[in-house]
C-alpha positions as CSV (number, residue, x, y, z in Angstrom):
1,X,64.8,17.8,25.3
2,X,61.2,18.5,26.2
3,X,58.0,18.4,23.5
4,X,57.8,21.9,24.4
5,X,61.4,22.9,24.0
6,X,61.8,21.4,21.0
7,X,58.4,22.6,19.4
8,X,60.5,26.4,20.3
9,X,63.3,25.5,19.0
10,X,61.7,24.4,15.5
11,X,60.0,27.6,15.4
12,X,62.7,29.7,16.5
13,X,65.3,27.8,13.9
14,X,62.7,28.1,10.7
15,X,61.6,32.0,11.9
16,X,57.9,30.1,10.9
17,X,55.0,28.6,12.8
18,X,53.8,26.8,9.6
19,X,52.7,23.1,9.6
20,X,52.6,21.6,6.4
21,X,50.2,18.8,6.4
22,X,51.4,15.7,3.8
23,X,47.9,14.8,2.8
24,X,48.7,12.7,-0.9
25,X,45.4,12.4,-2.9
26,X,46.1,10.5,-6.2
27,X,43.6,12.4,-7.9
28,X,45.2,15.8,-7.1
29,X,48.9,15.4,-7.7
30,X,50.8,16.9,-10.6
31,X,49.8,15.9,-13.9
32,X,53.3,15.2,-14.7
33,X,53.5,12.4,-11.7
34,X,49.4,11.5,-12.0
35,X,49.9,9.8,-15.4
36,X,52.8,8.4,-15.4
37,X,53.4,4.7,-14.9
38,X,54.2,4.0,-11.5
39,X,52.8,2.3,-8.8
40,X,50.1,5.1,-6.6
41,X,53.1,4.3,-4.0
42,X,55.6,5.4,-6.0
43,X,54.2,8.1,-7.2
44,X,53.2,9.8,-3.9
45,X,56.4,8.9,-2.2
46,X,57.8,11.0,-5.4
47,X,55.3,13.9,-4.9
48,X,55.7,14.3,-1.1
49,X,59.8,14.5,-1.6
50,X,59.8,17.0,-3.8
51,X,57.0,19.0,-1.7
52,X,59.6,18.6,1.4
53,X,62.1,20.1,-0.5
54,X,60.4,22.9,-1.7
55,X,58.7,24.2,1.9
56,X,61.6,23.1,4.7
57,X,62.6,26.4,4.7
58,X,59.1,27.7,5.1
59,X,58.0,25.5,7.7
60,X,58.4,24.4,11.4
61,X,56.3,21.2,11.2
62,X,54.9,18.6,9.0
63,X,52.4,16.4,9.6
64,X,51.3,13.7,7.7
65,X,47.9,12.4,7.3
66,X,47.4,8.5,8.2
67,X,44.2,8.1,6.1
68,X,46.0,9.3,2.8
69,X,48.5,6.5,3.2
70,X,46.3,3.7,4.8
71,X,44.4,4.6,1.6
72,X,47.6,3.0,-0.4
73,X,47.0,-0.1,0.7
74,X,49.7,-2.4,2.5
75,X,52.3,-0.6,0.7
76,X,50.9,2.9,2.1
77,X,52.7,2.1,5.1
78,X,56.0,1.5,3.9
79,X,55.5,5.0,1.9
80,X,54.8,6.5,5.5
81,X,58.3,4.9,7.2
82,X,59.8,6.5,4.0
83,X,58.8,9.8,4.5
84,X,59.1,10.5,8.1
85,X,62.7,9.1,7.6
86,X,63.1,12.1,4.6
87,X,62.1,14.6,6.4
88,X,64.3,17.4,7.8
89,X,66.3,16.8,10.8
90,X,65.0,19.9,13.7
91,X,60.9,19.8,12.2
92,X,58.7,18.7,14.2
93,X,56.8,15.5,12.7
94,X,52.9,15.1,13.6
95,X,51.0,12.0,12.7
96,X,47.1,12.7,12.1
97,X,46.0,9.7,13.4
98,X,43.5,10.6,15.2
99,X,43.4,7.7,17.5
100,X,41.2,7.2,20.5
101,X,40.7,3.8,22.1
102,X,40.6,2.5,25.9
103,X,43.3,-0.2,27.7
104,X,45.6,-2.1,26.0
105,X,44.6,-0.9,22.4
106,X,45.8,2.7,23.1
107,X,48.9,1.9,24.6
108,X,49.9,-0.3,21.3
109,X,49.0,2.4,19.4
110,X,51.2,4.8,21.5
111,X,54.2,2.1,21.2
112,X,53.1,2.1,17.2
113,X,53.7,5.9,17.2
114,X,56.3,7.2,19.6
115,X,58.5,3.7,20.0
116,X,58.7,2.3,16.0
117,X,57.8,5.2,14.1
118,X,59.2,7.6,16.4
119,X,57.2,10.9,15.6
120,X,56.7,14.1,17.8
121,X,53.5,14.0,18.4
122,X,50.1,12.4,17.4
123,X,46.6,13.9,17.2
124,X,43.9,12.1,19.5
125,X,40.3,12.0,19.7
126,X,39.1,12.4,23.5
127,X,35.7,11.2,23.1
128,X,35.6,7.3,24.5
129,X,37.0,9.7,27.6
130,X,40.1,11.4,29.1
131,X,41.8,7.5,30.4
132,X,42.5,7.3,26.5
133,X,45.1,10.1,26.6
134,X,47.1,8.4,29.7
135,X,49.0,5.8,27.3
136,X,50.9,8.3,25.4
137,X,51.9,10.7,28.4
138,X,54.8,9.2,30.3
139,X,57.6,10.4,27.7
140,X,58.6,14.3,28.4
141,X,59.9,14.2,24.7
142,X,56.5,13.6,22.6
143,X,53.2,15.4,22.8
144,X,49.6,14.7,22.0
145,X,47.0,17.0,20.2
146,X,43.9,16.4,21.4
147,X,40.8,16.9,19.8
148,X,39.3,20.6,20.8
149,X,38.0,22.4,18.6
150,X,38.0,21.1,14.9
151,X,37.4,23.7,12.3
152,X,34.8,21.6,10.1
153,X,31.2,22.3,10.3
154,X,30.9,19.3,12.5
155,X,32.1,20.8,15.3
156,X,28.8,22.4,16.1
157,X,27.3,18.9,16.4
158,X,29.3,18.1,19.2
159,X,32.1,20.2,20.5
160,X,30.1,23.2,20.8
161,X,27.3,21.8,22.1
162,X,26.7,23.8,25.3
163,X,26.5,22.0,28.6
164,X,23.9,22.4,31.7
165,X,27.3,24.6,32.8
166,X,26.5,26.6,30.4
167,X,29.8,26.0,29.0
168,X,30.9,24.0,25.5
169,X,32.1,20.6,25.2
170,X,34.5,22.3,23.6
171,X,35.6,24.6,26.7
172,X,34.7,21.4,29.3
173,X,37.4,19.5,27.3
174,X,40.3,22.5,27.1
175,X,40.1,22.8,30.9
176,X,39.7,19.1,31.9
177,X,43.3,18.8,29.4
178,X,44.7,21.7,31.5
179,X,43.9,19.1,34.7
180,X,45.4,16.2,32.9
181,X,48.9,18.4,32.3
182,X,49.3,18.6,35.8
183,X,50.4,14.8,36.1
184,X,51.7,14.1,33.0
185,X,55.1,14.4,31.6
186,X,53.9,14.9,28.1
187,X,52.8,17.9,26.3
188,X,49.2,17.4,26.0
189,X,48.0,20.7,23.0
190,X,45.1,20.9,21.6
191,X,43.7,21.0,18.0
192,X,41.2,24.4,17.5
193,X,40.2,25.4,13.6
194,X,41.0,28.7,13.0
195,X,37.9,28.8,11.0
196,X,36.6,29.0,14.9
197,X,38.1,32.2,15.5
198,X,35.3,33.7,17.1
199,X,35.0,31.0,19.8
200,X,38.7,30.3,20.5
201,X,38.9,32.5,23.5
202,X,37.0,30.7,25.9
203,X,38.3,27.6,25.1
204,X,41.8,27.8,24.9
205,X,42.0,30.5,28.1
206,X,41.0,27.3,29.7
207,X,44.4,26.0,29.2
208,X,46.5,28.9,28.4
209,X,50.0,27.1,28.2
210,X,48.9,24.6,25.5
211,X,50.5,24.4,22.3
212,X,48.0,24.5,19.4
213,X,47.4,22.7,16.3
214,X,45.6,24.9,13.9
215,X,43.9,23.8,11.2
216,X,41.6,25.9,8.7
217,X,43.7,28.8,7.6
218,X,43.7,27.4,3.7
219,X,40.8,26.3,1.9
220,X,38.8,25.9,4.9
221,X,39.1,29.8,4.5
222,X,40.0,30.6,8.3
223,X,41.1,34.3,8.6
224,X,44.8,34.8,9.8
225,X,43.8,38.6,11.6
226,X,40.8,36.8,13.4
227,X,42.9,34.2,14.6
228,X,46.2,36.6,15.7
229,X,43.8,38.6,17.7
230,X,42.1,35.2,19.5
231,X,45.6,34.1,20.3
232,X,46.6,37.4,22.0
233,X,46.9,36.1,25.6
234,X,47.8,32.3,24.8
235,X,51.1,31.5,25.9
236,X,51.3,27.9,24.5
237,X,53.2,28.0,20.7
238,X,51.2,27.6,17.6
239,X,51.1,25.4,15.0
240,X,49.2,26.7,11.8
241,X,48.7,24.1,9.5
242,X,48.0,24.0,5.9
243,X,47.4,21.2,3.8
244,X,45.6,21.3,0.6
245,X,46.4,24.9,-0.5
246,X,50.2,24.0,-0.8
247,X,50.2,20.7,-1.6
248,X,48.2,21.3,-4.7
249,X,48.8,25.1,-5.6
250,X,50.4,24.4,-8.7
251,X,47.7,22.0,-10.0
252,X,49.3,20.7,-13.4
253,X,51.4,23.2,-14.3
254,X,55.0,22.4,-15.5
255,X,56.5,24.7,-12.5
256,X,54.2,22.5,-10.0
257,X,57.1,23.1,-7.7
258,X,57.9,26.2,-7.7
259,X,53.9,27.0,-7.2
260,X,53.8,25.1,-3.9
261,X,57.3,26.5,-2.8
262,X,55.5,30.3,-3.1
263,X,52.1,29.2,-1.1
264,X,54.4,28.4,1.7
265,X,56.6,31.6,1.5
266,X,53.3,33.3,1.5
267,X,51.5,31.5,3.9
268,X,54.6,32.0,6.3
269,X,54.2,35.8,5.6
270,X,51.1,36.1,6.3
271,X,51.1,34.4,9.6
272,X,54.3,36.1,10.7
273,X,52.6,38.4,13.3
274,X,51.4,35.7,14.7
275,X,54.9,33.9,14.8
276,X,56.3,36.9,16.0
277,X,54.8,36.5,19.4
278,X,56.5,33.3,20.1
279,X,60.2,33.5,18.5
């Protein structure tokens, strides 16, 4: 089955175009795993299973955060193997790797991603130049996110930075992706903050078929309306990821899990006209 297929079928199966991003910050986990007495490893493999128990129903997609486990140490990896191998069967599994390196270094890390650890997809930086993508875009199966339109502050020191075109980097990048699909057997999507809203259109009209990674909608604030009504026209499915404001919306209370459980019902009801468009 296709990248794309299978994205629709994980949206279709779960009624949800939620990504729940597995970001596992020692400093913010449950009181009640915090200070205990295991190892950081332990105790965020234990977190991030319970959290997977608690949303599957909610969500289409996870996607786990490389820097949070690399942060770990040697044993942050192991953690990583554990997890994917816990999740769900049917969700679609992003790594946020954010990788973007030329020649023989990119196609390790595509063999690292899509050949040992076997996820969905992986996020990409495009910034060394398009030739970094081309490692990870032979298998129909696995997508790439690439790099569009990032919903920090950022963004505005670069990717929408407007060209002698007249255009954005950000705009220049969406339709040279659009190019790059033509010849490649991967789904190539890109990753626009919804805190960006306002400037979606442009961009992601330049590759109207592309599936989205959407970042921004929790604490970053991002407005769900303003986003539904950008995505009108775009025909590529969404993935609206939230991270922080699930992970953590039970701070240290006793019924940690059943707080996290209701931010992703509610985040999954509150992007469900967006969702509808797509199921």
């Amino acid at each position: 089955m296709d990248y794309n297929d299978k994205l629709a079928e994980a949206v279709r199966q779960a009624d949800s175009t939620l990504c729940v991003g597995l970001d596992p910050n020692i400093d913010l986990l449950p009181a009640a795993i915090r200070n205990g007495q295991a190892s950081p490893p332990v105790k965020v493999r234990t977190f991030l299973k319970k959290v997977i128990d608690v949303t599957q129903e909610h969500c289409a997609a996870y996607k786990p955060n490389l820097g949070f486990f690399e942060a770990l140490g040697p044993d942050g990896w192991d953690v990583f193997q554990e997890i994917l191998a816990y999740l769900p069967p049917g969700k679609m599994v992003i790594a946020d790797a954010k990788r973007g390196d030329i020649s023989s270094t990119a196609e390790h890390y595509a063999k690292a991603f899509f050949e040992q650890l076997e996820v969905d997809a992986i996020t990409l930086n495009p910034l060394m130049g398009f030739e970094t993508l081309d490692p990870f875009l032979d298998n129909a199966s696995n997508g790439v996110y690439t790099l569009t339109l990032t919903s920090n502050p950022g963004a505005a020191d670069i990717l929408l930075k407007t060209l002698s075109s007249g255009e954005t980097v950000a705009t220049y990048i969406a339709r040279e992706l659009q190019h790059k699909q033509e010849s490649s057997a991967a789904a190539i999507g890109m990753v626009v903050g919804a805190t960006k809203a306002p400037d979606l259109q442009p961009v992601i009209s330049q590759f109207p078929a592309s599936p989205l990674l959407i970042p921004g909608v929790g604490k970053q604030g991002g407005s769900v309306s303003a986003l539904a009504e950008a995505l009108k026209n775009h025909h590529g499915i969404p993935l609206i990821n939230s991270s922080r404001s699930i992970l953590y919306a039970g701070g240290d209370s006793d019924d940690w899990e059943q707080e996290v459980r209701q931010s992703a019902k509610n985040l999954k009801e509150r992007i469900s006209p967006i969702t509808a468009t797509y199921v």
